[in-house]
C-alpha positions as CSV (number, residue, x, y, z in Angstrom):
1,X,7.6,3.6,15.8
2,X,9.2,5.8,13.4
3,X,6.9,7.8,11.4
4,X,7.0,9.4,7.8
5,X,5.0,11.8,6.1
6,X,1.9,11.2,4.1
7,X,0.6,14.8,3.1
8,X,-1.5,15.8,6.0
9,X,-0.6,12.9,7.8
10,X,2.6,11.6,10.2
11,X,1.8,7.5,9.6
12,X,4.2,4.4,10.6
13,X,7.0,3.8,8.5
14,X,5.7,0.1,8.5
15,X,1.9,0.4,8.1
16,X,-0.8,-2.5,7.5
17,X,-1.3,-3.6,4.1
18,X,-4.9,-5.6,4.3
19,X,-5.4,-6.9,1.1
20,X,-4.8,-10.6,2.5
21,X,-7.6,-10.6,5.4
22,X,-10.5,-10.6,1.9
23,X,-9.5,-12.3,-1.1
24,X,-8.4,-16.0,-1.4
25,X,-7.0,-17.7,1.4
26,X,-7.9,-15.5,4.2
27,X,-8.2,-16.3,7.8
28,X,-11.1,-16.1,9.3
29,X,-13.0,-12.6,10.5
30,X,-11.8,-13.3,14.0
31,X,-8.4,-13.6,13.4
32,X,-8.5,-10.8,10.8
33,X,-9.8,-8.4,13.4
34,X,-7.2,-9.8,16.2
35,X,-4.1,-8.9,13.5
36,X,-5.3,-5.4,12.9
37,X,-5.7,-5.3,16.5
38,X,-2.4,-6.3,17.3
39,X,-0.6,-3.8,14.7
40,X,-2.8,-0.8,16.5
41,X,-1.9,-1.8,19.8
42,X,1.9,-1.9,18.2
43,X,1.5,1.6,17.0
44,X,0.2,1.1,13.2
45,X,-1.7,4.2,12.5
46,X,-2.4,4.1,8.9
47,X,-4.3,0.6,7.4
48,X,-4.6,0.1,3.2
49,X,-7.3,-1.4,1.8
50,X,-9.4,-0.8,-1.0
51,X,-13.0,-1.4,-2.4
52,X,-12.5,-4.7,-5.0
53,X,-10.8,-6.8,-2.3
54,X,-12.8,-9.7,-1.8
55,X,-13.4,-13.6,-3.0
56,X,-15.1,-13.5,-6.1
57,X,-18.8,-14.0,-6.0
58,X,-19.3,-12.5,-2.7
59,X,-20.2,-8.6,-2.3
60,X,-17.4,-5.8,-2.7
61,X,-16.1,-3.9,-0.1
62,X,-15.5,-7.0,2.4
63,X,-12.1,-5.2,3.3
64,X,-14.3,-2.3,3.7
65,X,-16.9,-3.6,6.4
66,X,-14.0,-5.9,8.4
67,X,-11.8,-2.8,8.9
68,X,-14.9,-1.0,10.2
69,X,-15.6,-3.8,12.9
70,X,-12.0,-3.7,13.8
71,X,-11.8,0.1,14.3
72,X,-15.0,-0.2,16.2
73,X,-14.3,-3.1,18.6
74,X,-10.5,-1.5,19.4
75,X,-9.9,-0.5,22.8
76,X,-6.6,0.6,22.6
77,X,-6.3,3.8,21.5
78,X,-8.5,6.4,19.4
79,X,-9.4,4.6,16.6
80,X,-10.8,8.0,15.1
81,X,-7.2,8.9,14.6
82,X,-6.1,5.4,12.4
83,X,-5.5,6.7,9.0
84,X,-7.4,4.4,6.7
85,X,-6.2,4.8,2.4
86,X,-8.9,2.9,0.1
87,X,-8.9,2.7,-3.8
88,X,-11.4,3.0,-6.3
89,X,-11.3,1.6,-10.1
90,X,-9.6,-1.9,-9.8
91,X,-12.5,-4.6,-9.3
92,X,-12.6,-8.4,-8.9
93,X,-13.9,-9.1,-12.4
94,X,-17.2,-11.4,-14.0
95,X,-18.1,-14.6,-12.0
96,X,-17.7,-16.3,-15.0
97,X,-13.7,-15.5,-14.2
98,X,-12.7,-16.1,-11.0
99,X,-9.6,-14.2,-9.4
100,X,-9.7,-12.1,-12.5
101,X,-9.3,-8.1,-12.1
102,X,-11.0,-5.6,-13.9
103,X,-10.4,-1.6,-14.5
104,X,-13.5,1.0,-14.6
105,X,-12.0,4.7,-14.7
106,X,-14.7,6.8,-15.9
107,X,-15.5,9.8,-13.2
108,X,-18.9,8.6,-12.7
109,X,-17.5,5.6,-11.4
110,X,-14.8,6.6,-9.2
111,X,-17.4,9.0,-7.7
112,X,-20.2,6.6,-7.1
113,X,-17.3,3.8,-5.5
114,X,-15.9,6.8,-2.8
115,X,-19.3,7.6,-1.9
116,X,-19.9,3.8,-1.3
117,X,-16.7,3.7,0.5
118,X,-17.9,6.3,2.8
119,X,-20.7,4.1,4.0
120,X,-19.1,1.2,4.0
121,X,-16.5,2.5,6.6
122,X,-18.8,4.8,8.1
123,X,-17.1,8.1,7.4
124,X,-17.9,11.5,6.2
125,X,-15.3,11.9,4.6
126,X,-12.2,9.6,2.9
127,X,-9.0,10.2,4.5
128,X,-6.9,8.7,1.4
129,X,-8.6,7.7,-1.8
130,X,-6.3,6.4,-4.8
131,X,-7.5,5.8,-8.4
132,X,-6.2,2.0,-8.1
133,X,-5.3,1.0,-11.2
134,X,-5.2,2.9,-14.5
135,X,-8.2,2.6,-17.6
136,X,-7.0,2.2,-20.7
137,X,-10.0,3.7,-22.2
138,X,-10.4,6.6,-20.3
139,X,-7.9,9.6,-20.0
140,X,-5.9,9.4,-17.3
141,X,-6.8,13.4,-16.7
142,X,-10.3,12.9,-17.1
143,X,-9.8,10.0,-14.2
144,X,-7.7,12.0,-12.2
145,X,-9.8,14.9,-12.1
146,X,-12.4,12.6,-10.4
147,X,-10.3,12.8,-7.5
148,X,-10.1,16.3,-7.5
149,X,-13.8,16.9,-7.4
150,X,-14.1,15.0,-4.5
151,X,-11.1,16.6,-2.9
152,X,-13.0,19.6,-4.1
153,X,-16.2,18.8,-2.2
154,X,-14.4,17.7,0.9
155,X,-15.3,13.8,0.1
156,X,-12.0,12.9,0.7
157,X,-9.1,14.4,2.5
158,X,-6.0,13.9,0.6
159,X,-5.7,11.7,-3.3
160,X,-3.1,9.0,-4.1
161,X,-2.4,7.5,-7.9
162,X,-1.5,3.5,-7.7
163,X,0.0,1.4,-10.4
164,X,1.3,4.4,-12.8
165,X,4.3,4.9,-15.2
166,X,6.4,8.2,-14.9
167,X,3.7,9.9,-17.3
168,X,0.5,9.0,-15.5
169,X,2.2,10.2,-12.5
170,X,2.9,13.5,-14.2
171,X,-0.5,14.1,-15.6
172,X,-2.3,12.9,-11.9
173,X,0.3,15.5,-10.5
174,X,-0.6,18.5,-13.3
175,X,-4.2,17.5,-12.3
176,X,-4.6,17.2,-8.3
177,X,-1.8,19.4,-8.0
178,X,-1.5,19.7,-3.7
179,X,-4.2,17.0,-3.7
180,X,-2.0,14.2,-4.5
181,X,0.2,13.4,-2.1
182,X,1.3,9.6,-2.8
183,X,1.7,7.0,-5.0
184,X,1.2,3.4,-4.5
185,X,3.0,0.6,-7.1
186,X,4.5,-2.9,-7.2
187,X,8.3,-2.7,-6.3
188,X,10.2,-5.5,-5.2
189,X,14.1,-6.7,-5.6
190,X,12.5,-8.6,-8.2
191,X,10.5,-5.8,-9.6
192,X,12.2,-3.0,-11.4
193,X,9.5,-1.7,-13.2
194,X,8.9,1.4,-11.1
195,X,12.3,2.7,-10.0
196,X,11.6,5.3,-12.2
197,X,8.2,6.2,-10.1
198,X,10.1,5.9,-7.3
199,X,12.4,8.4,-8.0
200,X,10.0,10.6,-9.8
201,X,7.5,10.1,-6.4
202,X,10.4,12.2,-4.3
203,X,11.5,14.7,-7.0
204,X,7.5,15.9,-6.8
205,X,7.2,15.8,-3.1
206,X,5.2,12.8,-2.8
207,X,5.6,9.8,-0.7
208,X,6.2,6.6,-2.5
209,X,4.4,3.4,-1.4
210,X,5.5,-0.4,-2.5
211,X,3.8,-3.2,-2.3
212,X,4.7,-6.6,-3.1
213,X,8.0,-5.7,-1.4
214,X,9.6,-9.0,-0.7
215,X,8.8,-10.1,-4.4
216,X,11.1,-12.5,-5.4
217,X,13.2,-13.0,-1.9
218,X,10.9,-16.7,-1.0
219,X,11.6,-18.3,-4.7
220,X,13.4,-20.9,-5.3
221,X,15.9,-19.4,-6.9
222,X,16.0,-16.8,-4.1
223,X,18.8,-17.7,-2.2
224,X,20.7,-17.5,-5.4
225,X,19.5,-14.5,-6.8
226,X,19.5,-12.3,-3.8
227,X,22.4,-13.5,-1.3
228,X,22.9,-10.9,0.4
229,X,19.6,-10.5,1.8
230,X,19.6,-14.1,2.9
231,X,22.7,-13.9,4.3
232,X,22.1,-10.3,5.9
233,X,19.0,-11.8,7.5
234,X,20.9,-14.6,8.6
235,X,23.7,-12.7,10.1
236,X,20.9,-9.7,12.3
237,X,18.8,-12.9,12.8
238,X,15.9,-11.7,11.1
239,X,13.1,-12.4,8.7
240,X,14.3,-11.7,4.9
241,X,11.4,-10.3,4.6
242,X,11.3,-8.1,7.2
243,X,14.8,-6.8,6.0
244,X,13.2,-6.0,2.6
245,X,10.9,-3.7,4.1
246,X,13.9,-1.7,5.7
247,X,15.7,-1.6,2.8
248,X,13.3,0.0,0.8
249,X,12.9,2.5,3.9
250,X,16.2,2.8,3.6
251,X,16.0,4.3,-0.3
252,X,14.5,7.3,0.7
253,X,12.7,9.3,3.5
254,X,9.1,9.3,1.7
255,X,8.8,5.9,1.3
256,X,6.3,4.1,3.6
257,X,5.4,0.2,3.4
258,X,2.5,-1.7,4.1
259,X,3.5,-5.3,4.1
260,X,0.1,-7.7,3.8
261,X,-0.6,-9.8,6.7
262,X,-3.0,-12.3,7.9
263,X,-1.5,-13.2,11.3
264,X,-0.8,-11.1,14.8
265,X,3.0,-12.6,14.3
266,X,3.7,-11.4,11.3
267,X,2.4,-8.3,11.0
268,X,4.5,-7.7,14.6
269,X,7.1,-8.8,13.0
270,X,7.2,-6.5,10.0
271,X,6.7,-3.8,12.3
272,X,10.1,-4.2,13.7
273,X,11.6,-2.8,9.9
274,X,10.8,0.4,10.8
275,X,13.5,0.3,13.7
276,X,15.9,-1.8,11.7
277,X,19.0,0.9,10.5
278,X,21.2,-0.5,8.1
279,X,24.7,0.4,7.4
280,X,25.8,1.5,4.9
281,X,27.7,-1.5,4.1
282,X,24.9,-3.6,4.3
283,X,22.5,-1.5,2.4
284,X,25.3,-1.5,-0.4
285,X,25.1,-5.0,-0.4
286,X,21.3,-5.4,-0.7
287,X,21.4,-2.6,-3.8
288,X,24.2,-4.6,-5.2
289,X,21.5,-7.5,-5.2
290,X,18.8,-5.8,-6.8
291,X,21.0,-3.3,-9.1
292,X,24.1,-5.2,-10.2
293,X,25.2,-3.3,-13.1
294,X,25.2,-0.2,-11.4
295,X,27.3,-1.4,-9.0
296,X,29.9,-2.9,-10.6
């Protein structure tokens, strides 16, 4: 598999996003284990997860503990050398509100969840740790400079920002300075919000991670919408959303993806983006999609 660059780390271009394997509507632990099985044994080095994924009203860090057993029970390779990027500061909220998200940014906190994190995946030290989401009531800097303590004390190995706007970004970078070395937001065709981040991301050096990336390709008004990823995928015989995770490869050479997954089939599948080259026909058609005024 093609690999990019993740600070200290050459990862998959396609890498396993396992969010899906904890909260609602996951498959069951066996299956969870055999699909990050299957992504290693394809050659995914580098697995997402963070501590708040879970079902409400069972105990955090379920991601945590199942990527532990997977790493543990995989005979296919070193599993000592699979990069493994958590979060701290997003958490599934009060019982009382199910599937309901909440934010807790204060240093103490982001501390206390990274040592957590170390047990939970058995670790002496974090290989990735992100602040996950933003606290509006504490200063970003005073958040950010959470991470670099722990960087500091050799807790964790290299500090990603998630869900930030150009300004955040700039304050985690002033901060963690060569500490930070990638941010993580939603960005879709049908998500615009962070094109900005995105190019921001490469002007500062940093690899730039998406999630969500097929967002809005499967709705109804899809087809419509976006015709010439349906009809690219048509035409190479692929999935459409496996050809939204080589086009955004295709915007730059420090983006990395990390499609979710809760099946050995899919996650194969979306491993195959990372080989898919577009032309540059076809990847002006796809940015035609998403950015029709500019390309008119």
């Amino acid at each position: 598999m093609k690999t990019r660059r993740i600070g200290p780390y050459s990862v998959g271009a396609v890498s396993v996003g396992a969010m899906r394997l904890s909260i609602e509507g996951r498959p069951g632990r066996e299956q969870a284990v055999q699909t990050i099985h299957a992504a290693l044994d394809a050659g995914a080095n580098m697995i997402d997860t963070a501590y708040g994924y879970r079902i409400p009203g069972e105990p955090e860090a379920h991601n945590h503990r199942l990527i532990r057993q997977a790493l543990e029970t995989w005979e296919g390779g070193d599993s000592t050398a699979v990069v493994v990027a958590t979060k701290g500061g997003h958490l599934r909220a009060a019982e009382d509100r199910p599937g309901r998200w909440s934010q807790n940014g204060h240093p103490d906190h982001l501390k206390l969840v990274a040592e957590w994190s170390l047990g939970d995946l058995g670790v002496e030290a974090l290989d990735l740790y992100y602040y996950h989401r933003p606290d509006l009531n504490v200063p970003y800097a005073d958040s950010a400079g959470a991470l670099k303590d722990l960087y500091d004390a050799g807790l964790i190995k290299a500090a990603g920002v998630s869900n930030v706007n150009p300004d955040q970004l700039r304050i985690a970078h002033e901060v963690l300075g060569d500490a930070l070395v990638v941010v993580q937001n939603h960005f879709s065709p049908a998500h615009r919000a962070s094109d900005a981040v995105l190019e921001l991301s490469g002007e500062l050096g940093l690899a730039f991670i998406p999630y969500h990336s097929a967002g809005g390709l499967a709705a109804p008004d899809g087809p419509a919408r976006f015709g010439a990823f349906h009809r690219i995928a048509a035409e190479r015989q692929i999935t459409v959303q496996r050809l939204a995770l080589a086009w955004q490869l295709a915007l730059g050479d420090h983006v990395v993806t990390i499609p979710g997954t809760s099946r050995p089939a899919s996650i194969l599948d979306s491993l195959k983006a990372a080989d898919d080259a577009l032309s540059p026909a076809e990847l002006a058609a796809l940015n035609a999609d998403v950015w029709p005024a500019e390309s008119a």
